[in-house]
Jmol script that loads the backbone (N, CA, C; Angstrom):
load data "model"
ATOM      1  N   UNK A   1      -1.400  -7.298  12.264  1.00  0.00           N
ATOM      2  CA  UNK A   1      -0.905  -6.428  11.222  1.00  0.00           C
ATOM      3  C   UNK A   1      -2.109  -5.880  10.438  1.00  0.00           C
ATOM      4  N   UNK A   2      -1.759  -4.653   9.871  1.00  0.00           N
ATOM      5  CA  UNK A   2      -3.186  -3.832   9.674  1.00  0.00           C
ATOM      6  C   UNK A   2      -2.570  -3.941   8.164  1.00  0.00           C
ATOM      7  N   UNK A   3      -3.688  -4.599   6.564  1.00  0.00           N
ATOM      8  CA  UNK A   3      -2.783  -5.257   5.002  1.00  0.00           C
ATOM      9  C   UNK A   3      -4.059  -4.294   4.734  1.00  0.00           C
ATOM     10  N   UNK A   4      -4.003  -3.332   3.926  1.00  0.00           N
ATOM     11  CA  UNK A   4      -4.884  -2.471   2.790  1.00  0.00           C
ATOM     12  C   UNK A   4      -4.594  -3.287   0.841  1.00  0.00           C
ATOM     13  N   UNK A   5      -5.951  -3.845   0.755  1.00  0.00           N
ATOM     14  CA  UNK A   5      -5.750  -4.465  -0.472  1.00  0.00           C
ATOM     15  C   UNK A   5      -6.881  -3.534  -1.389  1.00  0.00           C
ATOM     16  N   UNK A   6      -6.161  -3.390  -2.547  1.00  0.00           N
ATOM     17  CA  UNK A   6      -6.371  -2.201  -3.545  1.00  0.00           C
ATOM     18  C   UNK A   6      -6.926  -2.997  -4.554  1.00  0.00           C
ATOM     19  N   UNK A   7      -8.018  -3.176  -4.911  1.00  0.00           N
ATOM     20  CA  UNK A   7      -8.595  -3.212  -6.232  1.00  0.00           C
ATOM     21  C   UNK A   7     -10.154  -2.823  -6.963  1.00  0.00           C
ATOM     22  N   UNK A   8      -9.743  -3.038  -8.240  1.00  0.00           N
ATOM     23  CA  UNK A   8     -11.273  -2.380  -9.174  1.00  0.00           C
ATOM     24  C   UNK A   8     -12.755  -3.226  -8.670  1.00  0.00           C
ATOM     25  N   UNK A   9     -12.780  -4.137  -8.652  1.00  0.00           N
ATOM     26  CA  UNK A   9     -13.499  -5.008  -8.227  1.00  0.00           C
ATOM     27  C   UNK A   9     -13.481  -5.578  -6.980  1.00  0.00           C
ATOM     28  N   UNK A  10     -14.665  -5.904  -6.474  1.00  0.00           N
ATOM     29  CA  UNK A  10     -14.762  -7.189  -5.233  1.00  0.00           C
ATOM     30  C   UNK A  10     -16.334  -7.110  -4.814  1.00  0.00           C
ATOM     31  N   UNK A  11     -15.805  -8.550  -4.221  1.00  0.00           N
ATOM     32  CA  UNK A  11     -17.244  -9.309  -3.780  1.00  0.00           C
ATOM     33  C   UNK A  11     -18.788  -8.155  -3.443  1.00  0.00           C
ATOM     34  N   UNK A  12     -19.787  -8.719  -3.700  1.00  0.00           N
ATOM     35  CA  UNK A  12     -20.254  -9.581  -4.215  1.00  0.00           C
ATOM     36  C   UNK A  12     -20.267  -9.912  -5.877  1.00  0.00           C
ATOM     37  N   UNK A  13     -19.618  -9.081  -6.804  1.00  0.00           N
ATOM     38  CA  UNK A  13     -19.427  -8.808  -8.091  1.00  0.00           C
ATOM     39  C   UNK A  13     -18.375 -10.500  -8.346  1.00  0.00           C
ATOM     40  N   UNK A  14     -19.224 -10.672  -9.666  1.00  0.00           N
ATOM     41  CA  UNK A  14     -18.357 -11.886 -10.232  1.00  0.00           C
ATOM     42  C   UNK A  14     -17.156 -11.775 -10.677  1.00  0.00           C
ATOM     43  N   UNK A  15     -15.911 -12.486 -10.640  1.00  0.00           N
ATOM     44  CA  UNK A  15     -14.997 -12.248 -11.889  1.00  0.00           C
ATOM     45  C   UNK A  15     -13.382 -12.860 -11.158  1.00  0.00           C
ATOM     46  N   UNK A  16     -12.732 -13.443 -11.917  1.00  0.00           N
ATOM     47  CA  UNK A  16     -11.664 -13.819 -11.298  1.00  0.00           C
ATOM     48  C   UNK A  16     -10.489 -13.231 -10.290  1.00  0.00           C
ATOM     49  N   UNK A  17     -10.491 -12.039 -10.283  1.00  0.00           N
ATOM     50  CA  UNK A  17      -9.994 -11.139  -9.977  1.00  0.00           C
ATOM     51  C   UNK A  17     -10.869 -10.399  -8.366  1.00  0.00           C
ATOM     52  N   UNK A  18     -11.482 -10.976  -8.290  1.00  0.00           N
ATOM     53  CA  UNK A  18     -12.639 -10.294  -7.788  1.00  0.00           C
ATOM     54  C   UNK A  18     -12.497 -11.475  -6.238  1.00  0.00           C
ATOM     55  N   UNK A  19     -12.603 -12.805  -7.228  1.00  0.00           N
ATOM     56  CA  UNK A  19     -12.419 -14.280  -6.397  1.00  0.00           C
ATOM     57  C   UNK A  19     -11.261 -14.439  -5.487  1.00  0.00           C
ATOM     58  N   UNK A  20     -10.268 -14.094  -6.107  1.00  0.00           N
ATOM     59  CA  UNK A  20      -8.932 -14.353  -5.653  1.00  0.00           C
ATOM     60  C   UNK A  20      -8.789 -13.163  -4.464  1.00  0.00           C
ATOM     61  N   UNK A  21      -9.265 -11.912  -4.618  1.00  0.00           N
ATOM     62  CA  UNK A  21      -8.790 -10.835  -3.544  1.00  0.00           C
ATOM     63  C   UNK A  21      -9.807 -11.286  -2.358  1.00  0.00           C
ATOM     64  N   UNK A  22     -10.538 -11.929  -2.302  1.00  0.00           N
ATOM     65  CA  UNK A  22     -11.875 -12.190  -1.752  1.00  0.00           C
ATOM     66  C   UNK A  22     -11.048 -13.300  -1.030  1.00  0.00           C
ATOM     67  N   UNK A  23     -10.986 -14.227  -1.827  1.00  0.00           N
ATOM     68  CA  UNK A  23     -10.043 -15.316  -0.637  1.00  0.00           C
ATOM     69  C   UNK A  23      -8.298 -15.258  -0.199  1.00  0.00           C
ATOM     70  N   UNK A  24      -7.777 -14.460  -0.747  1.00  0.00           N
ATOM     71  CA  UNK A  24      -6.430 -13.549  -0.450  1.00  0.00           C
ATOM     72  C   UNK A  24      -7.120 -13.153   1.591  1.00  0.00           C
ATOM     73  N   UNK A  25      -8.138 -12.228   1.132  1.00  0.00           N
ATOM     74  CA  UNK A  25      -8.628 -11.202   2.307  1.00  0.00           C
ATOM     75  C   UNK A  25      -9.341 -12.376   3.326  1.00  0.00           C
ATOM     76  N   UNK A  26      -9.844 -13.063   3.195  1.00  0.00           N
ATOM     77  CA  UNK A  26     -10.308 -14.276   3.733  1.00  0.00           C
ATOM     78  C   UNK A  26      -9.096 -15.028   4.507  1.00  0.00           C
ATOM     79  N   UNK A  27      -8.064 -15.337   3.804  1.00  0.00           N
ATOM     80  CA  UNK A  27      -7.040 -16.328   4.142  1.00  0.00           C
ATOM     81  C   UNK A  27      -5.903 -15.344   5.525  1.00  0.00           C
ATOM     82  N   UNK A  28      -6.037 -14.013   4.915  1.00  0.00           N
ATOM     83  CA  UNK A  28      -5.672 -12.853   6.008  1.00  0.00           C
ATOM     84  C   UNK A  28      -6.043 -12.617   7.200  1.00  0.00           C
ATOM     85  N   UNK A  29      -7.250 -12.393   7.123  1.00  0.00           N
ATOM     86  CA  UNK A  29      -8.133 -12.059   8.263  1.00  0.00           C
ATOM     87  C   UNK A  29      -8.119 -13.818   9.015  1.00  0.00           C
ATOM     88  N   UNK A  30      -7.964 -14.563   8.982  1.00  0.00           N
ATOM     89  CA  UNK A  30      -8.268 -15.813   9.509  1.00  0.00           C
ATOM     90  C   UNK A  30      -6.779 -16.100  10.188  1.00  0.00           C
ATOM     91  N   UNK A  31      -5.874 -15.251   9.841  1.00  0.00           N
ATOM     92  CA  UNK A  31      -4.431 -15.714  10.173  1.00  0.00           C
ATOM     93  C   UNK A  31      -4.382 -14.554  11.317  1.00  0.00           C
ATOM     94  N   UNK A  32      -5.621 -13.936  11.823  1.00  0.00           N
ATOM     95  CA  UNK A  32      -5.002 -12.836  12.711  1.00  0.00           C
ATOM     96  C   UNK A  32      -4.814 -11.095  12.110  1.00  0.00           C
ATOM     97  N   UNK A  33      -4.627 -11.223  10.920  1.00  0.00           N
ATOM     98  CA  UNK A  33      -4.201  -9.489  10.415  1.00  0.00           C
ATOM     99  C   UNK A  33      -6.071  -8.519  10.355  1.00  0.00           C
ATOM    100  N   UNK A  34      -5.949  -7.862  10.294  1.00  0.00           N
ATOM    101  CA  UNK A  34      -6.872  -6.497   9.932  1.00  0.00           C
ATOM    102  C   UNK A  34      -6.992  -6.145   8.858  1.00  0.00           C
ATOM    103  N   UNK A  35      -7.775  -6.925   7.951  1.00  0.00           N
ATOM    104  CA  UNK A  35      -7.692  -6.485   6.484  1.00  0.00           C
ATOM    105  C   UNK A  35      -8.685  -5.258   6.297  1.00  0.00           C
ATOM    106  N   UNK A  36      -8.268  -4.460   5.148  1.00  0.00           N
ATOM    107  CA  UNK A  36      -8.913  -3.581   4.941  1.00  0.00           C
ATOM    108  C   UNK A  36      -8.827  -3.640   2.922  1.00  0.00           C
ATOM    109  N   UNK A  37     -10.169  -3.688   2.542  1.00  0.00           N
ATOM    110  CA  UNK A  37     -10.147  -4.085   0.679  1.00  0.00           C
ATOM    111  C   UNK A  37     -10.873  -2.181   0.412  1.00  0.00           C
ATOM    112  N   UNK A  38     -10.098  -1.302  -0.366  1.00  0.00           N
ATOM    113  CA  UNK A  38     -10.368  -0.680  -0.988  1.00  0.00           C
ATOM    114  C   UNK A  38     -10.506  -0.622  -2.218  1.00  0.00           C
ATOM    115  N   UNK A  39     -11.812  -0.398  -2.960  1.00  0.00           N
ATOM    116  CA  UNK A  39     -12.729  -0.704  -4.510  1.00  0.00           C
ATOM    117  C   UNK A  39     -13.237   0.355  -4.596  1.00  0.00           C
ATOM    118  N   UNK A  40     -14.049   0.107  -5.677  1.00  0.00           N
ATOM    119  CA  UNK A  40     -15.005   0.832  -6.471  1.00  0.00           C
ATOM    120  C   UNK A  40     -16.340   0.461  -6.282  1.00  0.00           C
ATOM    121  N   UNK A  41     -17.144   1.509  -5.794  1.00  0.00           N
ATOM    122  CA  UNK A  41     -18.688   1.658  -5.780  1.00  0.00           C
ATOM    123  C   UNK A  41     -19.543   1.872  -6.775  1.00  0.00           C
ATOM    124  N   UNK A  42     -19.844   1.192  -7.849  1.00  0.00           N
ATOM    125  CA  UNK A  42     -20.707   1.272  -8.963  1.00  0.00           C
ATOM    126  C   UNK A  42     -21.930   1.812  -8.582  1.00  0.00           C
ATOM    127  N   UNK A  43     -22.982   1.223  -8.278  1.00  0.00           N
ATOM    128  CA  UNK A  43     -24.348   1.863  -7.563  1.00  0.00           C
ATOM    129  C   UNK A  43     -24.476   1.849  -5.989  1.00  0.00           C
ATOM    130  N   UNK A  44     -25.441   2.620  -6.237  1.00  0.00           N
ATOM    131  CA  UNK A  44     -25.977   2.435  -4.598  1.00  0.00           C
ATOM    132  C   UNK A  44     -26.520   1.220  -3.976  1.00  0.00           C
ATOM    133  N   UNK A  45     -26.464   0.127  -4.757  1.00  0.00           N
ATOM    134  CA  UNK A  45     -26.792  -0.796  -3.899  1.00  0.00           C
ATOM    135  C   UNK A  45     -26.002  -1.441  -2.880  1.00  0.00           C
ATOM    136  N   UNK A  46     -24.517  -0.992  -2.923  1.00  0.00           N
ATOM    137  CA  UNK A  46     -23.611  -1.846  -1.947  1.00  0.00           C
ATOM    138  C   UNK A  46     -23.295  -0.393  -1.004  1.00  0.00           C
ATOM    139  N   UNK A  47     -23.147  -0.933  -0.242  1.00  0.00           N
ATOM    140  CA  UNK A  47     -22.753   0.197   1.198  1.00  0.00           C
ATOM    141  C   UNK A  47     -21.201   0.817   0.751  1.00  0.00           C
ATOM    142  N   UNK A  48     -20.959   1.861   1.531  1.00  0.00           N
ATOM    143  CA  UNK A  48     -19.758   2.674   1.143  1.00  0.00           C
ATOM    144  C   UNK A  48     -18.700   1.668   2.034  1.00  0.00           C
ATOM    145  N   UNK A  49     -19.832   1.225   3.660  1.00  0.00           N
ATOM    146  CA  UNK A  49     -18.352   0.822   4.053  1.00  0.00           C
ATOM    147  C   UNK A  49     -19.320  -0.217   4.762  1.00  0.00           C
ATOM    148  N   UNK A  50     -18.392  -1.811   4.765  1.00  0.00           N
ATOM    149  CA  UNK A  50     -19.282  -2.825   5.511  1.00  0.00           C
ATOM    150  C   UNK A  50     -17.854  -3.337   5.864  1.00  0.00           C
ATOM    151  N   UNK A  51     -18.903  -4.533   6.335  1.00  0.00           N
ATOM    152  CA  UNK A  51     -17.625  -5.946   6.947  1.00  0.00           C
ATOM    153  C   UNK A  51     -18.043  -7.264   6.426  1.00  0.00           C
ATOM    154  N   UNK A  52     -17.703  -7.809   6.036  1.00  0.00           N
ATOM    155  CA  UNK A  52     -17.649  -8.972   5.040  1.00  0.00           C
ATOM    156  C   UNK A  52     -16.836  -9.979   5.472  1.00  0.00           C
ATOM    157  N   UNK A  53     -17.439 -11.001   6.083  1.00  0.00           N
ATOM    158  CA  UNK A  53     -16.345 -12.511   6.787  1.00  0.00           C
ATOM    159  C   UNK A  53     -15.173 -11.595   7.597  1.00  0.00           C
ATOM    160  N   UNK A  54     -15.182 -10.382   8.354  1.00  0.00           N
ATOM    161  CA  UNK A  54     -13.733 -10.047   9.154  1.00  0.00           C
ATOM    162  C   UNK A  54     -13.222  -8.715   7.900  1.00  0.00           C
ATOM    163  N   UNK A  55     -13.850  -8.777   6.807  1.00  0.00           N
ATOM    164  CA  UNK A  55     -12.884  -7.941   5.893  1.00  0.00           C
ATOM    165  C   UNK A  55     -13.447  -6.566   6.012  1.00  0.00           C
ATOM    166  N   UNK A  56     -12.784  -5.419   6.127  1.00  0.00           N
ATOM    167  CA  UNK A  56     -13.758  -4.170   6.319  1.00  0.00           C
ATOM    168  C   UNK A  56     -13.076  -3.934   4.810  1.00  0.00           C
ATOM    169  N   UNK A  57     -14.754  -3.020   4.099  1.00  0.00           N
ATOM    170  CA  UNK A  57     -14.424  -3.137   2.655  1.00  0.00           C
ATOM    171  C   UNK A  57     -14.697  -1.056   2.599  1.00  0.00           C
ATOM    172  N   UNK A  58     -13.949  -0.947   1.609  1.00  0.00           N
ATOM    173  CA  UNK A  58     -14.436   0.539   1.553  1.00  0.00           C
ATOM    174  C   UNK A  58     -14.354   0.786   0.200  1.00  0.00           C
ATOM    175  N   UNK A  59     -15.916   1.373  -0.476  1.00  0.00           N
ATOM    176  CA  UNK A  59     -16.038   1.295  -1.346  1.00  0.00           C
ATOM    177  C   UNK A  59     -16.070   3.005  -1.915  1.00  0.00           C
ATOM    178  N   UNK A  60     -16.055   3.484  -2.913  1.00  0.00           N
ATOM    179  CA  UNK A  60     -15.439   4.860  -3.478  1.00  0.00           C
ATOM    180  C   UNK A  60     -16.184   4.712  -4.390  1.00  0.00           C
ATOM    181  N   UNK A  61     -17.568   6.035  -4.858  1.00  0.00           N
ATOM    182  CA  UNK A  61     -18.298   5.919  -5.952  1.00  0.00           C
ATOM    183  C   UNK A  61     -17.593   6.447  -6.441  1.00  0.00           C
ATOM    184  N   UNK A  62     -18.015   6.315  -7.751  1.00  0.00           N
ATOM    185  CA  UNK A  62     -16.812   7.223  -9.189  1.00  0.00           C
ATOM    186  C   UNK A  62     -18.011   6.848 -10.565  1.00  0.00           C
ATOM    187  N   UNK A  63     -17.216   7.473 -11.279  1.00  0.00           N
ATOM    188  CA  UNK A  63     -18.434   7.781 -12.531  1.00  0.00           C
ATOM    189  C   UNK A  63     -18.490   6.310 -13.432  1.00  0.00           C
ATOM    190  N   UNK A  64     -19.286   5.980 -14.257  1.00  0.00           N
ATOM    191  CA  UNK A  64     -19.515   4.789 -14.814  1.00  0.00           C
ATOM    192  C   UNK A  64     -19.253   5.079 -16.587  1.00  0.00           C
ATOM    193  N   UNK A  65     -18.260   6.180 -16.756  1.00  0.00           N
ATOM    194  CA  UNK A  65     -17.582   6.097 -17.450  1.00  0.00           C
ATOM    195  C   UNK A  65     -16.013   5.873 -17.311  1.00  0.00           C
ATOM    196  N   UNK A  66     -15.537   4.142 -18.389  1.00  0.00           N
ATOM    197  CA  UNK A  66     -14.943   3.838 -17.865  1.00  0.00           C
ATOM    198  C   UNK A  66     -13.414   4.640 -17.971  1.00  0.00           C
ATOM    199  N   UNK A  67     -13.135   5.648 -19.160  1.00  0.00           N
ATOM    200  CA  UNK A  67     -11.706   5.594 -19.194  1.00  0.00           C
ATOM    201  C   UNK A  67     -11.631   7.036 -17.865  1.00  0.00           C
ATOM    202  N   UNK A  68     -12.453   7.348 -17.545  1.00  0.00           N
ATOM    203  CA  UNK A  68     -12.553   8.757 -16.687  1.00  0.00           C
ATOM    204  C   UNK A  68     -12.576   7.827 -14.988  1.00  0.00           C
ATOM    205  N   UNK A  69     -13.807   6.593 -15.377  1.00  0.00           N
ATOM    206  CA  UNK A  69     -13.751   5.794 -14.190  1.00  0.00           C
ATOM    207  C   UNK A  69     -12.457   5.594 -13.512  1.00  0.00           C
ATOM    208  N   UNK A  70     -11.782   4.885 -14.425  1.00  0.00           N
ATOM    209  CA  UNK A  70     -10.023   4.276 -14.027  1.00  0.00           C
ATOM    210  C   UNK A  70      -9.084   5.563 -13.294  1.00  0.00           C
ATOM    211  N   UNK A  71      -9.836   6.438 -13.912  1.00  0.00           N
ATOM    212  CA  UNK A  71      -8.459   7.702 -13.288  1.00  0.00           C
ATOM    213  C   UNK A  71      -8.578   8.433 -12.329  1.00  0.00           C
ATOM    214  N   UNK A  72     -10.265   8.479 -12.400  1.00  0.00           N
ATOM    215  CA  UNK A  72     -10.837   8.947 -10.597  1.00  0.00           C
ATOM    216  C   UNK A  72     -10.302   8.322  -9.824  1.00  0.00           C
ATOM    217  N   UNK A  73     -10.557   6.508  -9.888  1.00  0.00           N
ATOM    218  CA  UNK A  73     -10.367   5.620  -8.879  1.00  0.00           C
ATOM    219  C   UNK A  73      -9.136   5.361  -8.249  1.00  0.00           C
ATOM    220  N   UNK A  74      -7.801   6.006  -9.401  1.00  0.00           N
ATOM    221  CA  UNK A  74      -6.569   6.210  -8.784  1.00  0.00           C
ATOM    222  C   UNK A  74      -6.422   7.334  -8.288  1.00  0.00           C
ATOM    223  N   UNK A  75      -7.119   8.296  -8.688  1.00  0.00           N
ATOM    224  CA  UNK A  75      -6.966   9.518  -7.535  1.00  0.00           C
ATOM    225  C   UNK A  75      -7.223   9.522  -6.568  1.00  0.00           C
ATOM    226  N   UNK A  76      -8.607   8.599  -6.334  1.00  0.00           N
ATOM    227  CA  UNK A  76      -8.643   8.269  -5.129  1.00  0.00           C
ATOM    228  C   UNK A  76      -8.108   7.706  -3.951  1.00  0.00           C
ATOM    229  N   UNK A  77      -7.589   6.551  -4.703  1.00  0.00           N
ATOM    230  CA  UNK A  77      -6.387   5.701  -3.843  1.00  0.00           C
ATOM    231  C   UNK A  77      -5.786   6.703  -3.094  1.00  0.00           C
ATOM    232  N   UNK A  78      -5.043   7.533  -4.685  1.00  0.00           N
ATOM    233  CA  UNK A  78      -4.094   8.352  -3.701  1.00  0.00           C
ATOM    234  C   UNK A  78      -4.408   9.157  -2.558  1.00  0.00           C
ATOM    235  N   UNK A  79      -5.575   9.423  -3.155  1.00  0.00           N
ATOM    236  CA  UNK A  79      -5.758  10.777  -1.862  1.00  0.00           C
ATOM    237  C   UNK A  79      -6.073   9.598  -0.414  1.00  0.00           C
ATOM    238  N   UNK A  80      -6.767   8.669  -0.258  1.00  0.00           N
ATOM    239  CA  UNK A  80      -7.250   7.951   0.245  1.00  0.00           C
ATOM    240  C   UNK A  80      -5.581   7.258   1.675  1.00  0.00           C
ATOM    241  N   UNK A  81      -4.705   7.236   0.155  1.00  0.00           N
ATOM    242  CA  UNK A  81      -3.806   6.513   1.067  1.00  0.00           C
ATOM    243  C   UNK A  81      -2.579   7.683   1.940  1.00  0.00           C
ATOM    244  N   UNK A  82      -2.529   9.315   1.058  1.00  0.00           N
ATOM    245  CA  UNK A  82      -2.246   9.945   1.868  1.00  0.00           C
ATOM    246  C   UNK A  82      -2.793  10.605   2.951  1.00  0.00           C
ATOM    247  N   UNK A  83      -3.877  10.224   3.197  1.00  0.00           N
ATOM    248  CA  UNK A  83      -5.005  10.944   3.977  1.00  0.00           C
ATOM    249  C   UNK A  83      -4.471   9.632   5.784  1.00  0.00           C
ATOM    250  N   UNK A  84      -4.243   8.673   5.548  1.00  0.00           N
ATOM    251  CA  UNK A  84      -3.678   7.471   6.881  1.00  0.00           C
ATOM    252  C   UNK A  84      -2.695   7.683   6.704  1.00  0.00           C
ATOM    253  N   UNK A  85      -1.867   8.120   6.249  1.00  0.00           N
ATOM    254  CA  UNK A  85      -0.715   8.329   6.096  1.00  0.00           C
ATOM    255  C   UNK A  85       0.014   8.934   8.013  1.00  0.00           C
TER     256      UNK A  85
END
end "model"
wireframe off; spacefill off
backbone 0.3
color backbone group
């Protein structure tokens, strides 16, 4: 089964939220499914798109202002998730 998990954060970035989708996507990929974690790209130091323990991660730069940040990053989704659609 091919599971798209949506959030602001993830690994290598600290934070509880961050932990839990990380071993959510971990506990997935180990059961057999195709995970795929779509986030947010803060700098250039993390790749747009890697693989992480089985997890393919895809990351979306957006501006580092945050209330403009939050609303790109759902536009993105969207466009992102009608685009496989």
């Amino acid at each position: 089964m091919r599971i798209l998990l949506i959030s602001y954060d993830f690994y290598p970035n600290i934070g509880g939220v961050t932990q839990h989708v990380f071993n959510l996507a971990k506990f997935l990929v180990k059961h057999g499914n195709e995970v795929y974690v779509l986030t947010l790209r803060y700098s250039f130091k993390h790749k747009s798109f890697e693989t992480i323990e089985g997890i393919k991660v895809i990351r979306l730069f957006t501006f580092n202002i945050s209330k403009i940040r939050g609303l790109f990053f759902y536009f993105l989704v969207l466009c992102f998730v009608l685009y496989f659609l």
